[in-house]
MDTraj code that builds the backbone (N, CA, C; nanometers):
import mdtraj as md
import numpy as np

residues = "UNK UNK UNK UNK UNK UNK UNK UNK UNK UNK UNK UNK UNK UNK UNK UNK UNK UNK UNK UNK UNK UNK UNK UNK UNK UNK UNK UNK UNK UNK UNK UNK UNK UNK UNK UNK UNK UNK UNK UNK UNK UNK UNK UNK UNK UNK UNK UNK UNK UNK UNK UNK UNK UNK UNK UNK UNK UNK UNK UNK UNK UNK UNK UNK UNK UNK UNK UNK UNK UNK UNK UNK UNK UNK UNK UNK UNK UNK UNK UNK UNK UNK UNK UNK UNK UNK UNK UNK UNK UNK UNK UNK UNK UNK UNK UNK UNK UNK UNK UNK UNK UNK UNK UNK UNK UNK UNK UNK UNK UNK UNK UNK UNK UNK UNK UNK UNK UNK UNK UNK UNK UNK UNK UNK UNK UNK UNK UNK UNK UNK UNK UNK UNK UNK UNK UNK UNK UNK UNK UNK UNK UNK UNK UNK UNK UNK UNK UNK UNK UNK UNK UNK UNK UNK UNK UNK UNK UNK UNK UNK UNK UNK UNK UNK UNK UNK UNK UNK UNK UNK UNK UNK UNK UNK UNK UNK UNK UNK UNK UNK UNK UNK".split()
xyz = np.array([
    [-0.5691, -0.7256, -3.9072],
    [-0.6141, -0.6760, -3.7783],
    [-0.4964, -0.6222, -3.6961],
    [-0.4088, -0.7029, -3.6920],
    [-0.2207, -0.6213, -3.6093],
    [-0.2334, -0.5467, -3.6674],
    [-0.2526, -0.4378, -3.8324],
    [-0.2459, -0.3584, -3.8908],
    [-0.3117, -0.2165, -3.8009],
    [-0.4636, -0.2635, -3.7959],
    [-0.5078, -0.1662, -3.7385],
    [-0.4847, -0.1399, -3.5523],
    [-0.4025, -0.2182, -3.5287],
    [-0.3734, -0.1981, -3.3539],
    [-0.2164, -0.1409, -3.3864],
    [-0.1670, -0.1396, -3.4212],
    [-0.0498, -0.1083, -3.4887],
    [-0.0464, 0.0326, -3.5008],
    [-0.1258, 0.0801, -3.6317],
    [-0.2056, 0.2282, -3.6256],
    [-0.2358, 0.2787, -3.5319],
    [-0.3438, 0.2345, -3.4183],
    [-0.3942, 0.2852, -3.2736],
    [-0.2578, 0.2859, -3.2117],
    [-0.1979, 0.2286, -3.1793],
    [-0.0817, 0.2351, -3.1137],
    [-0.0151, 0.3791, -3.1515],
    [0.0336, 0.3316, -3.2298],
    [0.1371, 0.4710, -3.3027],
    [0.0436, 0.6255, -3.2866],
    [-0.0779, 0.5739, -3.3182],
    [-0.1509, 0.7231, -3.2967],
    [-0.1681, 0.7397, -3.1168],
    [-0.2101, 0.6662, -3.0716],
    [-0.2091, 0.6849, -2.9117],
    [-0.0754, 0.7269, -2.8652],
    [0.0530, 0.6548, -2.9151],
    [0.2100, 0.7094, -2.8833],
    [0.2004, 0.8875, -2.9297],
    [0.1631, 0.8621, -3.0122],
    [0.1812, 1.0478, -3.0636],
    [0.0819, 1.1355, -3.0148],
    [-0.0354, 1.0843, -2.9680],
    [-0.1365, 1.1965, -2.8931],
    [-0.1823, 1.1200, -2.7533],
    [-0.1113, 1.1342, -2.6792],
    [-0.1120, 1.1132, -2.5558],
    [-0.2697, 1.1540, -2.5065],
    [-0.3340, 1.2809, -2.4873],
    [-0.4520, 1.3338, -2.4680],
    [-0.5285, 1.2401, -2.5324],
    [-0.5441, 1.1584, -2.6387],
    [-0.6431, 1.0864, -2.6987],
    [-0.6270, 0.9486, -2.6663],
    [-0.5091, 0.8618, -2.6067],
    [-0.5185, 0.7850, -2.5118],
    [-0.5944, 0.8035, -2.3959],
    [-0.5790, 0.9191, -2.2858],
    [-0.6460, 0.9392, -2.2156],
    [-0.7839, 0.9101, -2.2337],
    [-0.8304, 0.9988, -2.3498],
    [-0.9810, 0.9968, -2.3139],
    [-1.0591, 0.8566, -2.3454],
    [-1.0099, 0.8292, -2.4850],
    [-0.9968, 0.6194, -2.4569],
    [-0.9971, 0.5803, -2.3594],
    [-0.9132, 0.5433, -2.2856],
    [-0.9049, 0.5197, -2.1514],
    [-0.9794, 0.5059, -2.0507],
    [-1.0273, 0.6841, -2.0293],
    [-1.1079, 0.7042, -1.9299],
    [-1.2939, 0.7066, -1.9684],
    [-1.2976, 0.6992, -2.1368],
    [-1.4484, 0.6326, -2.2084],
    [-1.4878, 0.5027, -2.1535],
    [-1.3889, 0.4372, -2.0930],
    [-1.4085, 0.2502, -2.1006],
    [-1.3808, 0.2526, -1.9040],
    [-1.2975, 0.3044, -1.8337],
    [-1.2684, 0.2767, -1.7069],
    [-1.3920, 0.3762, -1.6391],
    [-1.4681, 0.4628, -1.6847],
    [-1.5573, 0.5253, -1.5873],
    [-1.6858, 0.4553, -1.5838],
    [-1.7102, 0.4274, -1.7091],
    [-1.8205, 0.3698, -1.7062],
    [-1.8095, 0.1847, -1.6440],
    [-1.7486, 0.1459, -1.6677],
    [-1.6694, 0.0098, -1.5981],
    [-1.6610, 0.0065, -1.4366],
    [-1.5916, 0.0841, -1.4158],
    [-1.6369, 0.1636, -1.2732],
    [-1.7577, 0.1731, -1.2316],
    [-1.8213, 0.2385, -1.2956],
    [-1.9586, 0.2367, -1.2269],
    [-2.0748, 0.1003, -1.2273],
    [-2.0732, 0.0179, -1.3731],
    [-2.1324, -0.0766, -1.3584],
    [-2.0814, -0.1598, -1.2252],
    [-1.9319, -0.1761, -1.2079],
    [-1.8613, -0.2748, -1.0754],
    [-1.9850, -0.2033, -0.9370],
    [-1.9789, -0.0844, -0.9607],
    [-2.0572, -0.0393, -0.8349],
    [-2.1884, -0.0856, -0.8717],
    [-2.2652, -0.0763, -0.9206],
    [-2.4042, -0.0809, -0.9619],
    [-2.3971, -0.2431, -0.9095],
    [-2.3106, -0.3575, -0.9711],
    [-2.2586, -0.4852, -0.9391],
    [-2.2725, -0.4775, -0.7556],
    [-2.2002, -0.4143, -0.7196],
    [-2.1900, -0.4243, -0.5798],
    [-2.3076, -0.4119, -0.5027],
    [-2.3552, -0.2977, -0.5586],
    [-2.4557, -0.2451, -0.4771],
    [-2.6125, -0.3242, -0.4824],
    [-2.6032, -0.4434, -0.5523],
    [-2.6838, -0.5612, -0.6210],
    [-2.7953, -0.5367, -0.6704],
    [-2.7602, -0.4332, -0.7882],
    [-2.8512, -0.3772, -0.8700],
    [-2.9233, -0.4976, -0.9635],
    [-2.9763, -0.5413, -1.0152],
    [-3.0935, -0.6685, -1.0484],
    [-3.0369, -0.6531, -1.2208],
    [-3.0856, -0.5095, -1.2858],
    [-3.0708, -0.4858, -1.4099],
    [-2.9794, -0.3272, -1.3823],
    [-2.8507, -0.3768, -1.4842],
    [-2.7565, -0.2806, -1.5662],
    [-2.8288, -0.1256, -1.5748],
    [-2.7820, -0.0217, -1.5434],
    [-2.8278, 0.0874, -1.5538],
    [-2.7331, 0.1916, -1.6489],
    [-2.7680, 0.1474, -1.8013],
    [-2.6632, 0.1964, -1.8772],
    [-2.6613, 0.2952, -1.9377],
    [-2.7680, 0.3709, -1.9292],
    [-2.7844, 0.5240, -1.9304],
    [-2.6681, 0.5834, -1.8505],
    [-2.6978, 0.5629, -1.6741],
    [-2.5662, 0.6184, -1.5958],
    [-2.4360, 0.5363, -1.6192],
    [-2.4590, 0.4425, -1.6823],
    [-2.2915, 0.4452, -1.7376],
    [-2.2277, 0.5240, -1.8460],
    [-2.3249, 0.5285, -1.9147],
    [-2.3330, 0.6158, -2.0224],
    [-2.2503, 0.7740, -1.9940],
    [-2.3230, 0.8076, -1.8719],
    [-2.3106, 0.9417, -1.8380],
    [-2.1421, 0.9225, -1.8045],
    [-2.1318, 0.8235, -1.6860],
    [-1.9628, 0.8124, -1.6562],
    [-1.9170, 0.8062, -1.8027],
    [-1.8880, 0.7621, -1.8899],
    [-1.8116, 0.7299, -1.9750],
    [-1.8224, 0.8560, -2.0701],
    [-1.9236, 0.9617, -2.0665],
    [-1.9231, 1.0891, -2.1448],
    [-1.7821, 1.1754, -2.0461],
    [-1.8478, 1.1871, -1.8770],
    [-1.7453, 1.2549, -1.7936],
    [-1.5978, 1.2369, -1.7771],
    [-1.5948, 1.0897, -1.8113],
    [-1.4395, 1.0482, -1.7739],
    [-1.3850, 1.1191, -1.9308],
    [-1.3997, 1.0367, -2.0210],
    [-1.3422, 1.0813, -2.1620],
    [-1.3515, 1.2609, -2.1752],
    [-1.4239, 1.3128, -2.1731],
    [-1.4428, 1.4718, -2.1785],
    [-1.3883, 1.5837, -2.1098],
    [-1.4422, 1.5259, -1.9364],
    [-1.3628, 1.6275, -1.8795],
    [-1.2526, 1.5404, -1.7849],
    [-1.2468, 1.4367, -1.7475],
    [-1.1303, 1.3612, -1.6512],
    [-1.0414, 1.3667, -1.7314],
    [-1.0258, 1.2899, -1.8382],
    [-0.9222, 1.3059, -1.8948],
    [-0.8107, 1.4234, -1.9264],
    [-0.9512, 1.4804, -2.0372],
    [-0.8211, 1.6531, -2.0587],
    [-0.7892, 1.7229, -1.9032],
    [-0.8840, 1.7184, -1.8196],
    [-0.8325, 1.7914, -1.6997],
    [-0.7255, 1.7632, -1.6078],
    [-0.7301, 1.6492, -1.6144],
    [-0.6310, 1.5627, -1.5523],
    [-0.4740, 1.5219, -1.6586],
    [-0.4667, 1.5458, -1.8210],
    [-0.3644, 1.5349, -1.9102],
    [-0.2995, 1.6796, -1.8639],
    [-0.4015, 1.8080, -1.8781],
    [-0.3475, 1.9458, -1.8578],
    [-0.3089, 1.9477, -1.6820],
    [-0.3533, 1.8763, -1.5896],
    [-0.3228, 1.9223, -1.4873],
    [-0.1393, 1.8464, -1.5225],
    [-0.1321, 1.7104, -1.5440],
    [0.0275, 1.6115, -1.5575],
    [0.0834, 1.7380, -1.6087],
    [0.0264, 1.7942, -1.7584],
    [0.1227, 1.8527, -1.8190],
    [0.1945, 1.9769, -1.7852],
    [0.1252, 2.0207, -1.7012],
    [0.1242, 2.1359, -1.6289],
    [0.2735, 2.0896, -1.5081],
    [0.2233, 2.0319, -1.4012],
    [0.3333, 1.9942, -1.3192],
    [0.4048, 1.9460, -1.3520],
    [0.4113, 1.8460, -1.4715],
    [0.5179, 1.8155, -1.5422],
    [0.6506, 1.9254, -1.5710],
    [0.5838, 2.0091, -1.6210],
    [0.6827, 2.1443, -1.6884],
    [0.7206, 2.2861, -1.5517],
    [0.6244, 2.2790, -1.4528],
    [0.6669, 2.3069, -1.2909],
    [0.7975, 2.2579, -1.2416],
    [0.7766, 2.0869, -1.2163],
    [0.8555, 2.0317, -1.1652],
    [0.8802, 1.9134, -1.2294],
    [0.9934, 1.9504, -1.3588],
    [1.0163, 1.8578, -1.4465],
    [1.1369, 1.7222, -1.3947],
    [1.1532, 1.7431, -1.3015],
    [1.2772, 1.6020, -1.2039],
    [1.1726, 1.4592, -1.1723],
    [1.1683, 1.3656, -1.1957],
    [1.1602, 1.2682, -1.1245],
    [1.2661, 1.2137, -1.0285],
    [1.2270, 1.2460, -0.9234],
    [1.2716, 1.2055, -0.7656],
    [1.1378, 1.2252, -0.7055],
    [1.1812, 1.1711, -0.5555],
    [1.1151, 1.1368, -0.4647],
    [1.0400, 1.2855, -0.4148],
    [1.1846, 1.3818, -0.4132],
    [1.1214, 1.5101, -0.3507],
    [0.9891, 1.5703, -0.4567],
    [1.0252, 1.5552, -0.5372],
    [0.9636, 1.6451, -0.6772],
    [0.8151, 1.5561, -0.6856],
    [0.8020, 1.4009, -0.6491],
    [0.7347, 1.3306, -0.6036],
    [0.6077, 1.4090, -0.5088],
    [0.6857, 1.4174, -0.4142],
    [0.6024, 1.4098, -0.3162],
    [0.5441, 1.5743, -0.2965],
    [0.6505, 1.6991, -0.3734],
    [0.5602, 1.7946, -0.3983],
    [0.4708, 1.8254, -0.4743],
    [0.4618, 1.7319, -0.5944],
    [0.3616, 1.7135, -0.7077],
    [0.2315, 1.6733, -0.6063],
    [0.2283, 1.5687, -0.5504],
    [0.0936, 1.4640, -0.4818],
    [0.0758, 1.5545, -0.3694],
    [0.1246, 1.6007, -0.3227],
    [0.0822, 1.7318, -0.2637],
    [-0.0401, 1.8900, -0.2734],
    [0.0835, 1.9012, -0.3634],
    [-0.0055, 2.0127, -0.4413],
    [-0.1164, 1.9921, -0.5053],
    [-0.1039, 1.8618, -0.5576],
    [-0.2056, 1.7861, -0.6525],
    [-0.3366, 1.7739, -0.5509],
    [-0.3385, 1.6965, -0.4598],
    [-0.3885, 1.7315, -0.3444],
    [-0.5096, 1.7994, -0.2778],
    [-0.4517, 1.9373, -0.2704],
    [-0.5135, 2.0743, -0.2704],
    [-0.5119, 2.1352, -0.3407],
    [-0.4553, 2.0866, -0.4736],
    [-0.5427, 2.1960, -0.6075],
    [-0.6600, 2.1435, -0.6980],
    [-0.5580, 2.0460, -0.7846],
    [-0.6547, 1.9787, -0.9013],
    [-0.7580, 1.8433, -0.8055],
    [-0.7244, 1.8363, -0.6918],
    [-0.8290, 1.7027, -0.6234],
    [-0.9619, 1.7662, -0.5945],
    [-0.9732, 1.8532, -0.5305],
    [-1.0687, 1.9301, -0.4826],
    [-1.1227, 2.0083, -0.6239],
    [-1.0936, 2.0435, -0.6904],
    [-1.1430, 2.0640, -0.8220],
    [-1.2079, 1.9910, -0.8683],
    [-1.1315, 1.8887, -0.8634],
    [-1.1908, 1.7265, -0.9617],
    [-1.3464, 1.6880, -0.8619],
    [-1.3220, 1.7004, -0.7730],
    [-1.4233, 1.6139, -0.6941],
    [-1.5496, 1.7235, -0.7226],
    [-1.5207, 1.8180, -0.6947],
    [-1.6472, 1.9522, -0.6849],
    [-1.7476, 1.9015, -0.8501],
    [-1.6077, 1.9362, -0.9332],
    [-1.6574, 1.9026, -1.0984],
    [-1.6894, 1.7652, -1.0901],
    [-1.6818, 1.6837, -1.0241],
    [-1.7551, 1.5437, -1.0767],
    [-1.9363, 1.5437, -0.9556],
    [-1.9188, 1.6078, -0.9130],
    [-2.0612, 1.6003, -0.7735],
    [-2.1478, 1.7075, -0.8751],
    [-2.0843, 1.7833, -0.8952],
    [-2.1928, 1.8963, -1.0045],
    [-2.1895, 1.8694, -1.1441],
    [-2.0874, 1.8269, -1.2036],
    [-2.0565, 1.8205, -1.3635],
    [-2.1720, 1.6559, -1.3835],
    [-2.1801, 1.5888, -1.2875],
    [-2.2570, 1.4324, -1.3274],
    [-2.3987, 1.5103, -1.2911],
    [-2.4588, 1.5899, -1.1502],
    [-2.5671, 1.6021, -1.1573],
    [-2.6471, 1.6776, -1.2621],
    [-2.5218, 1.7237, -1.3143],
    [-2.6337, 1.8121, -1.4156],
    [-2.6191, 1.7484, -1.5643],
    [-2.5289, 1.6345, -1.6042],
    [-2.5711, 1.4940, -1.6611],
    [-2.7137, 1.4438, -1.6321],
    [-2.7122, 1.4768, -1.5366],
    [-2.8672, 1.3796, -1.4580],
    [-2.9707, 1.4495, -1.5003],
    [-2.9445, 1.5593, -1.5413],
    [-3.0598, 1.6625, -1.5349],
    [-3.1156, 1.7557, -1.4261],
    [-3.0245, 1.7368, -1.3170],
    [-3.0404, 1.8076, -1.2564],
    [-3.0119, 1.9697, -1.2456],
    [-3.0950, 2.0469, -1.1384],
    [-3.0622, 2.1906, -1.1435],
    [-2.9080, 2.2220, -1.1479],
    [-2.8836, 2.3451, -1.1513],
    [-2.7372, 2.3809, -1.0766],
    [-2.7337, 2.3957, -0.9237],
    [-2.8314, 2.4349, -0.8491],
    [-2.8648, 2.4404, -0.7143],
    [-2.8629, 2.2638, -0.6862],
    [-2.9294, 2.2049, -0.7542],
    [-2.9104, 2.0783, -0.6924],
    [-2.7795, 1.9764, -0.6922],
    [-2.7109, 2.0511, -0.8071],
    [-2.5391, 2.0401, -0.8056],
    [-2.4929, 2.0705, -0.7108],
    [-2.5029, 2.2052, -0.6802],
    [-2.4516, 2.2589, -0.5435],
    [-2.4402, 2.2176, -0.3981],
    [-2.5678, 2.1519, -0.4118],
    [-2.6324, 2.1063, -0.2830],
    [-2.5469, 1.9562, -0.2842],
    [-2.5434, 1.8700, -0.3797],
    [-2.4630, 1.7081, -0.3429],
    [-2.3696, 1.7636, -0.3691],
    [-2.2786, 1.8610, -0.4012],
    [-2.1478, 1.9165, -0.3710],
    [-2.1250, 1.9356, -0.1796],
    [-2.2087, 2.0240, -0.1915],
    [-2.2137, 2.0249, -0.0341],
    [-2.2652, 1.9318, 0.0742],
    [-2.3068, 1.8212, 0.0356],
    [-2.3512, 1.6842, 0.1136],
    [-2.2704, 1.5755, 0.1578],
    [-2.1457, 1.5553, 0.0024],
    [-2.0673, 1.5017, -0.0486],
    [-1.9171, 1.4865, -0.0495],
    [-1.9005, 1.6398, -0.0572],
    [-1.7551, 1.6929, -0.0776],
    [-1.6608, 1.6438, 0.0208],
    [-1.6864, 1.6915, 0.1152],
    [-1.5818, 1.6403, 0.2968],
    [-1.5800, 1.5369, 0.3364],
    [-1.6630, 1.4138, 0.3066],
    [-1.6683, 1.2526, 0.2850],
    [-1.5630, 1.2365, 0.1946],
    [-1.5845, 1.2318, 0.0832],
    [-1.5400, 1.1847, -0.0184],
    [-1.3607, 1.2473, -0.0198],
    [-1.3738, 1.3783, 0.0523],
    [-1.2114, 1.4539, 0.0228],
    [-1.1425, 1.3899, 0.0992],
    [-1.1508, 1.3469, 0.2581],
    [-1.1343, 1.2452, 0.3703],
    [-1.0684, 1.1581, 0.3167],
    [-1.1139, 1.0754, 0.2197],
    [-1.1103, 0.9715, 0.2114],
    [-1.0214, 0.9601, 0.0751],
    [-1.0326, 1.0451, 0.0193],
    [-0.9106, 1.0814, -0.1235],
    [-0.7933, 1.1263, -0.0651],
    [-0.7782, 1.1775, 0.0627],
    [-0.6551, 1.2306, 0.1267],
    [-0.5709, 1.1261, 0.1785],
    [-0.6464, 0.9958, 0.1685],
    [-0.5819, 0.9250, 0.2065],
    [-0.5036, 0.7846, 0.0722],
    [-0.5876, 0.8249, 0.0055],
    [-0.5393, 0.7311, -0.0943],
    [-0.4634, 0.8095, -0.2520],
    [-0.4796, 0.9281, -0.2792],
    [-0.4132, 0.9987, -0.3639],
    [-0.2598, 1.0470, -0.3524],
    [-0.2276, 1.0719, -0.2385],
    [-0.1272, 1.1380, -0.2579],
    [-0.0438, 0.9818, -0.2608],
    [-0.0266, 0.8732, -0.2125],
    [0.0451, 0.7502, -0.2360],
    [0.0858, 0.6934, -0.3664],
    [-0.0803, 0.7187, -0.4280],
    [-0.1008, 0.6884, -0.5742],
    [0.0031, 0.7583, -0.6673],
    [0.0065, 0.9239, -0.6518],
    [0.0627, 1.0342, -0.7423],
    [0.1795, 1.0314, -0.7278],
    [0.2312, 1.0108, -0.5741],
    [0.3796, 0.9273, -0.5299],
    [0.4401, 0.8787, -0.6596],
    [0.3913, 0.7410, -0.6346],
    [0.4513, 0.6535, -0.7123],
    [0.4588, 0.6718, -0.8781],
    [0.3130, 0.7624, -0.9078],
    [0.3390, 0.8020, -1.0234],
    [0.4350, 0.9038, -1.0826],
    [0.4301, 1.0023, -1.0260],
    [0.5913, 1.1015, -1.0283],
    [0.6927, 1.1081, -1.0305],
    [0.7214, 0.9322, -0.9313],
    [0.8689, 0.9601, -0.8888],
    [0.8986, 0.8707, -1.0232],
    [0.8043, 0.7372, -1.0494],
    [0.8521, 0.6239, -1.1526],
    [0.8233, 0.6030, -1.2664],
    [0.6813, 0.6767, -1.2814],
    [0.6083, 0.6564, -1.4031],
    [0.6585, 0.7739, -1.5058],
    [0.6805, 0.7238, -1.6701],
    [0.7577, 0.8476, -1.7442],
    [0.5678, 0.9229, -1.7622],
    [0.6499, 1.0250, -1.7991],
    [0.5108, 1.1407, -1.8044],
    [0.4288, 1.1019, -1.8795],
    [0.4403, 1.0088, -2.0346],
    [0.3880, 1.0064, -2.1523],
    [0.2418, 0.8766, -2.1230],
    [0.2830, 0.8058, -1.9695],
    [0.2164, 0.7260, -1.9026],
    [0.1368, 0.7426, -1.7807],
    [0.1444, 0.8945, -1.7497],
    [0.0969, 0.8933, -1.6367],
    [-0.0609, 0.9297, -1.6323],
    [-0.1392, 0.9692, -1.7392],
    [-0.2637, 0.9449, -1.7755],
    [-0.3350, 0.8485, -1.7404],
    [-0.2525, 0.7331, -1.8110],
    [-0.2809, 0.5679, -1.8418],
    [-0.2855, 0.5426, -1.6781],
    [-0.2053, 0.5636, -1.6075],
    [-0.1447, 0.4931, -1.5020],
    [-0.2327, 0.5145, -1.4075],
    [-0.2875, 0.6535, -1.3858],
    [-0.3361, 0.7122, -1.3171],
    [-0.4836, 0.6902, -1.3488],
    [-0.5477, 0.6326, -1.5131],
    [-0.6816, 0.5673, -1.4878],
    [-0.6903, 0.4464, -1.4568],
    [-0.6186, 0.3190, -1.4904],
    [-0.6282, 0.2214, -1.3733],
    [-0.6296, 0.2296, -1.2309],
    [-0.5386, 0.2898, -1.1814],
    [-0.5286, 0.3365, -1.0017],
    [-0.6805, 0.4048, -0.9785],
    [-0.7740, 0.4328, -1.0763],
    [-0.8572, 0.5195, -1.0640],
    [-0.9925, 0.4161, -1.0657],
    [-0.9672, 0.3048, -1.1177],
    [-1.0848, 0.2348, -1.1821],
    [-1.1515, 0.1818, -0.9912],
    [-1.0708, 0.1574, -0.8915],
    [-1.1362, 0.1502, -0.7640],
    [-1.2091, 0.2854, -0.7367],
    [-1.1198, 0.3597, -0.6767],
    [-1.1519, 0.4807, -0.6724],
    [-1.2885, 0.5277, -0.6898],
    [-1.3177, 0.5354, -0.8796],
    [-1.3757, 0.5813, -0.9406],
    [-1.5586, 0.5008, -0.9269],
    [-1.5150, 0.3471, -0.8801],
    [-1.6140, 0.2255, -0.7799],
    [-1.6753, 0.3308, -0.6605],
    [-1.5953, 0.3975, -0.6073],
    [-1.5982, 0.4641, -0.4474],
    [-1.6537, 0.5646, -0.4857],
    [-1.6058, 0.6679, -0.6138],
    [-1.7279, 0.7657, -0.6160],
    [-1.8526, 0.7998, -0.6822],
    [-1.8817, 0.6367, -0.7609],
    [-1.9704, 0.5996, -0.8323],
    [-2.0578, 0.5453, -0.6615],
    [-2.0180, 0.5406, -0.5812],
    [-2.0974, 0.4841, -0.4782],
    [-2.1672, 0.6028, -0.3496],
    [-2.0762, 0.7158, -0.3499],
    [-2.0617, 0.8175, -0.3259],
    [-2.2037, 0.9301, -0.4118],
    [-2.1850, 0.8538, -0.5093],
    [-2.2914, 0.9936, -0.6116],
    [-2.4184, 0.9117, -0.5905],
    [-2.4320, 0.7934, -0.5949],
    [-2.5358, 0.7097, -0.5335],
    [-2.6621, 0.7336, -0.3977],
    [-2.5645, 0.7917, -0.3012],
    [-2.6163, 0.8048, -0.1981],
    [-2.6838, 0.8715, -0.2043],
    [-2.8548, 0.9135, -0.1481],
    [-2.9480, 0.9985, -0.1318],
    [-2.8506, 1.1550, -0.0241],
    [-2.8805, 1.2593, -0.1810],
    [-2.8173, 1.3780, -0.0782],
    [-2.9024, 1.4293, 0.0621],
    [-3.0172, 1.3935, 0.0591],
    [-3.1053, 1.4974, 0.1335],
    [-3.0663, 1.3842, 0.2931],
    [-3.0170, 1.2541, 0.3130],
    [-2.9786, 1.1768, 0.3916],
    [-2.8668, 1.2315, 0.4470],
    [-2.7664, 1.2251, 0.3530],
    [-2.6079, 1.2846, 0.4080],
    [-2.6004, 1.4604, 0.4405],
    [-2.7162, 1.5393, 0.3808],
    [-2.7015, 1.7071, 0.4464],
    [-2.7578, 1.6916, 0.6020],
    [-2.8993, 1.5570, 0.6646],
    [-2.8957, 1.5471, 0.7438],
    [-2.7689, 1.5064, 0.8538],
    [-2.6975, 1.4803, 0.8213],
    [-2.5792, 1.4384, 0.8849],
    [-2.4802, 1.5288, 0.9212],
    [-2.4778, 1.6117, 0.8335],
    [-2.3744, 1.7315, 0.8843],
    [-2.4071, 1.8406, 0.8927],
])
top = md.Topology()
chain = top.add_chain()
for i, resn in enumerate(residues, 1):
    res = top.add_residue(resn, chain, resSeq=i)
    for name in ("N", "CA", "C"):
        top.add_atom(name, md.element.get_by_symbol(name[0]), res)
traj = md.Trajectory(xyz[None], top)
């Protein structure tokens, strides 16, 4: 059995991208049951975990390996400055990306229209960005300035497994409630 973790190891060391999506197969859907937990759901709803754990592994992952690898090779220094322009940029590029693609990329998991994607995009989005503005760029901080690159996948789906609670709670909410609101 060390044999075959041994193997996973060495293959996860050499394909970084396939750690990720490991990773983010087991922390999205984990994530969401904790919410489902919270929200004192009676019986497990493992279809929609199902769905998290297709989204995280598929598209969180590679999008988020190509976004590292990307700024990685931008701004290849770990320091503080190089830090804090990564979580920045990160920010207002790939955050607002990510969030749009997870409000439309899960509803239409659901079966929903593309209009009805659109619409909990637009119910959703400015809550949820609020509130990522405040906890991402700290996160990406620390990951930039300390974490080596070959980890920052990994690193960045634990820091994610709350988070990911918050927008499993977020996709929850009745949209036609929150468009009344704004």
């Amino acid at each position: 059995m060390s044999e075959v973790f041994s193997r996973i190891r060495v293959y996860f060391k050499k394909y970084p991208l396939l750690r990720g999506v490991a990773t983010y197969a087991i922390i999205w859907p984990v994530s969401n049951l904790c919410q489902q937990t919270i929200a004192g759901k009676e019986k497990f709803d493992f279809v929609q975990a199902l769905r998290y754990s297709l989204f995280g592994a598929f598209y969180v992952a590679p999008s988020l390996h190509g976004w590292l690898k990307l700024s990685g090779t931008m701004w290849p220094q770990m320091n503080m400055k190089t830090a804090l322009t990564k979580a920045v940029v990160e920010q207002f590029s790939y955050g607002p990306f990510a969030m749009v693609s997870f409000f439309f990329g899960m509803s239409l998991l659901e079966g929903k229209s593309c209009s009805q994607g659109a619409n909990e995009v637009r119910a959703k989005f400015w809550q949820t960005m609020q509130v990522g503005v405040c906890v991402w760029p700290v996160i990406q901080t620390v990951n930039f300035a300390i974490i080596p690159e070959q980890n920052r996948v990994i690193f960045v789906g634990f820091c994610s497994m709350m988070w990911t609670c918050f927008l499993a709670y977020m996709k929850q909410l009745e949209t036609k409630k929150l468009e009344k609101t704004h």
